[in-house]
Structures are given as C-alpha cells and as structure tokens.
N, C-alpha and C positions, 0 to 999 in steps of 0.2 A: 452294785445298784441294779435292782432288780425293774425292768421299763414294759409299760405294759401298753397298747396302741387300743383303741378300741374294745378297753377288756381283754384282749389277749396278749398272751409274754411272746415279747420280740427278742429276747435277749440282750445283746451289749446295742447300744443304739450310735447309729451309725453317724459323719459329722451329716449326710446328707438330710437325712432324719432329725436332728438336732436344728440346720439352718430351716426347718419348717416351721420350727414353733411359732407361732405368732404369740407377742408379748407387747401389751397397752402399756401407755406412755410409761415413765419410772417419775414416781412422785416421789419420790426421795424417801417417801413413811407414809405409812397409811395405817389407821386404827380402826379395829374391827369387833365383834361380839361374836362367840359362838351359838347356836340357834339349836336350840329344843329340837325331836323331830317333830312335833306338833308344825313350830313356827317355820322350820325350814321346808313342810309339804304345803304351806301354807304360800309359804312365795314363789315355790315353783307351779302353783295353780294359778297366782295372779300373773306368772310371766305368761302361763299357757294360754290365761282370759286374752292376756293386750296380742298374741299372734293371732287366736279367732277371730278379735276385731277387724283386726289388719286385714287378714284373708277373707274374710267375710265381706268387709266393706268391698276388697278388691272384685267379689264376686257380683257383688251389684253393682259394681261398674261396669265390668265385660257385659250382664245381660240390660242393663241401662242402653249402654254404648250400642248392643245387637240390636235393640227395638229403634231406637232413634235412626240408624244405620239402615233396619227395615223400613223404616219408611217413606226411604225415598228410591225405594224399591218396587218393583212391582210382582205380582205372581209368585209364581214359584223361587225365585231369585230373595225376595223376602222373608220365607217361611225359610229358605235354607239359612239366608243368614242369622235369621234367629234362633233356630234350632241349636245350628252352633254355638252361638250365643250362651246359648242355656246348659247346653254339653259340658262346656267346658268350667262355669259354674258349677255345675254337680259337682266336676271331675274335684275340681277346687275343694268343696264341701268334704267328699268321700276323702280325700288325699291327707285333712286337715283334721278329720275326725279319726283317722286311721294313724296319723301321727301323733300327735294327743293323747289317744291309750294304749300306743307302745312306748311313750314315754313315762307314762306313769306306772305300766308295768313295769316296766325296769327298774324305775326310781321303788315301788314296792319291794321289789326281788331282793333288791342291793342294800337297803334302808341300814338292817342291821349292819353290814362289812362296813358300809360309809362311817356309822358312827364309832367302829374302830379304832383304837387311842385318841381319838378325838377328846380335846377337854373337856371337861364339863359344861353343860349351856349355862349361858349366861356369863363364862368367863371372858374376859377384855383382854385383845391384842393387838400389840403393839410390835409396828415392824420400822425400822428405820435403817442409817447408814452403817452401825455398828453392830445389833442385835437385834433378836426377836424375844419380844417379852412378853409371855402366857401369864396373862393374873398378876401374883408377885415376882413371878420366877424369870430373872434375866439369863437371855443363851445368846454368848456373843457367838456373831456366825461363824468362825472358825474353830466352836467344838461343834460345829454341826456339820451330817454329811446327811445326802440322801440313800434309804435304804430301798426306796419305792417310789417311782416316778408315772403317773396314771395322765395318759395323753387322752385327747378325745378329737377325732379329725372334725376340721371344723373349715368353712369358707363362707368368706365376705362375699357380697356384689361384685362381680366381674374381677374378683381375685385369684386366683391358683388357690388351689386346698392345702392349708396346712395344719398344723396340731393345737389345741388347746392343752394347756395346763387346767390341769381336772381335780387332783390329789397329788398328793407327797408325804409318803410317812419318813419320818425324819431320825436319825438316831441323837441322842443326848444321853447326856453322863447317868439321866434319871431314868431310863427308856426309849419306847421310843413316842412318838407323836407324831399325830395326824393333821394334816391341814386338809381339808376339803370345799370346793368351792360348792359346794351347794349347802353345806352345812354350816358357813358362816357369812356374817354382813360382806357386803363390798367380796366377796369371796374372787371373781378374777383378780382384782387388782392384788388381792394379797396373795395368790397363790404366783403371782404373775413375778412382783416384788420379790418374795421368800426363794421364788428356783434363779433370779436373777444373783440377788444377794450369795447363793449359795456354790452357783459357778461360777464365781469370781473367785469363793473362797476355797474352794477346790483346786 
C-alpha cells in the first residue's frame, strides 16, 4: 500500500501515523453520487464562499470591537487601539484571500489525477456493513485491499493535528478504483466509512 501525507510518499505508515487519522462517527452505510468536475469545483467554491463569510464577519468584529473599545479611550491610546484593530482585520483579509487561491490552485493542478479511476459522474454509491456498491457492481470488502492511501493533515479547535482521509485507490477483481472526497457527495463520511470497513478487513 502505497500512503502519501500531504502529497508526499511516506512509505509504509507507521501505527503512530495510523492512530492520527481522525475518522466521523461510523454510520454503519452511507449513499453517495459521484460529481462531474464541473459540480465537484462548484462545491468546493460554495465551501470557500461559507469560510469568507465566517472570516469576514470575524473581521468586523475585531474592528467593531477596536472602535467601541476606542472610545472610551482617549488620545493616542485610542488611535492605537484602533489601528490595531484594523491591522489585524487586513491581516485577516490578506491570510483569507491568500488561502483561497492556494486552494484553488491546487484543486486546478490536481483536477485531472483526482478524477483517476474514479467512476463516472453521476454514478451511485453505496457503502454498508458488508460491501461497497458502485452503480450495479457489488465488492464485498474482503476482495478489496488498498493500493493508495492519500491523507491530508487536518486540525479541529483546540485539538492536536491529525490526518484526514482525502482519497483511496482501491484494488478489485475489475481494476482498480478511486474514491475521492472532493469528487463525490458526503465524500468524508464515505471515504471515512470505506478505510474503516477496509481495516478491518485486512
């Protein structure tokens, strides 16, 4: 199994590397559609839209917060407060719009590899206790192994850093196949589901 951390081959991965992955709850099945790259650039703009908001709004708070805060300031004690106020707003602004289109550049660069044995859009999957089912085709999980494990370092609020499940190319009797989470609906939970199901049955 080939394990790749950030885009780059780590080689065999370690159990310490392994107890990092963070993995959302196990819904025992979850049903998913593959996405066009039209529709799948399309919802990683609307995710990018709802983090602008977020940071955005958070920026007129800090300089909300700094003018209110000036003024029960006076002099020069006031203008500093605000000053910083507004500083750290840009900082905000710059940070958010510099993240933004390094994410998209990447998501561009990658676009083709992503789509990769991937199924065809529009096909429906199905992952449950005993198989994963592409379209008509059922693969109970123990003919399945992974050939490609694609982490992505990821941390919560006030958590320790650990890995996302990003991709998994998968071997089968037919080939091989791609899961990818930005290339289909609900993509953590079933990329989340699919490496669970699949180290068990290893």
């Amino acid at each position: 199994m080939q394990v790749l951390i950030d885009g780059k081959p780590v080689g065999a991965m370690t159990a310490k590397q392994e107890a990092k992955i963070a993995l959302t709850q196990d819904r025992g099945q979850v049903s998913s559609l593959v996405l066009s790259a039209e529709e799948a650039t399309r919802a990683l703009q609307k995710s990018a839209h709802l983090v602008v908001g977020a940071l955005g709004g958070l920026a007129a708070i800090i300089v909300g917060a700094s003018l209110f805060a000036a003024t029960e300031l006076n002099g020069d004690e006031a203008l500093i407060v605000f000053a910083t106020g507004v500083a750290v707003a840009i900082f905000i602004a710059w940070l958010l719009r510099f993240t933004v289109h390094k994410q998209q550049r990447i998501w561009k660069e990658r676009l083709g590899e992503r789509r990769l044995f991937l199924p065809s859009a529009g096909t429906a999957l199905r992952l449950d206790e005993t198989s994963l089912t592409i379209g008509e085709r059922q693969l109970a999980w123990p003919t399945l192994a992974i050939d490609r494990l694609e982490l992505m370092t990821w941390q919560a609020p006030e958590e320790p850093a650990g890995y996302r499940v990003e991709r998994l190319v998968l071997k089968t009797t037919g080939g091989l196949v791609a899961l990818d989470a930005g290339m289909i609906q609900n993509g953590p939970a079933v990329l989340d589901l699919a490496y669970r199901r699949l180290r068990v049955a290893a």
